[in-house]
C-alpha positions in Angstrom: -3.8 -25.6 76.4 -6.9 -27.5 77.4 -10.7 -26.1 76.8 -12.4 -24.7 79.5 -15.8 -26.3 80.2 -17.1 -22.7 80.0 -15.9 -22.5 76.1 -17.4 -25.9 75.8 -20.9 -24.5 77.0 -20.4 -21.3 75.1 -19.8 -23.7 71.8 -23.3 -26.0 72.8 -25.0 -23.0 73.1 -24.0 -22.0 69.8 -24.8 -24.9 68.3 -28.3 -25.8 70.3 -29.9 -25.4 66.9 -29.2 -28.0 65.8 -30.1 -31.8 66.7 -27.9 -34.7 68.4 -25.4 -32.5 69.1 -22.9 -34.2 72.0 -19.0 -34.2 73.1 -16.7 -36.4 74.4 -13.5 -35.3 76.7 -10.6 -37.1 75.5 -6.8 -36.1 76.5 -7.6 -32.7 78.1 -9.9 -31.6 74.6 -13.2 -31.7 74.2 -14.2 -33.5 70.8 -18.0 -32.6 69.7 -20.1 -35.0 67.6 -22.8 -34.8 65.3 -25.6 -36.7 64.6 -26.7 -40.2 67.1 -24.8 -43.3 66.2 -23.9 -45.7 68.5 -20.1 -46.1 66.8 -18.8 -43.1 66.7 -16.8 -42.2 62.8 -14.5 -39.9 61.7 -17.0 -38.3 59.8 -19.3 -37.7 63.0 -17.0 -35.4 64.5 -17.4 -31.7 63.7 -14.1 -30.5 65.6 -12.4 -29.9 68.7 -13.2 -27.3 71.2 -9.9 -25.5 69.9 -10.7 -26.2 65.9 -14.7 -24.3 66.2 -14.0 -21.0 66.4 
């Protein structure tokens, strides 16, 4: 089942701390990344909506 964009909200505002944090939705998910690159790596992404909490 698909993330909500409410959970996705709930999950920024969790994570407003810290800097250059953004998401992309991609096949019904959300997929968050960290950190500003213009080509986005594996080892950018912190998780899924559904992998967080």
């Amino acid at each position: 089942m698909p993330s909500s964009r409410e959970y996705l909200d709930f999950l920024l505002e969790q994570l407003s701390e810290l800097d250059d944090v953004s998401y992309r939705a991609m096949m019904g998910e959300y997929i968050l990344y960290f950190g500003k690159t213009t080509k986005r790596r594996r080892s950018d992404v912190i998780g899924t909506c559904q992998t967080i909490f």
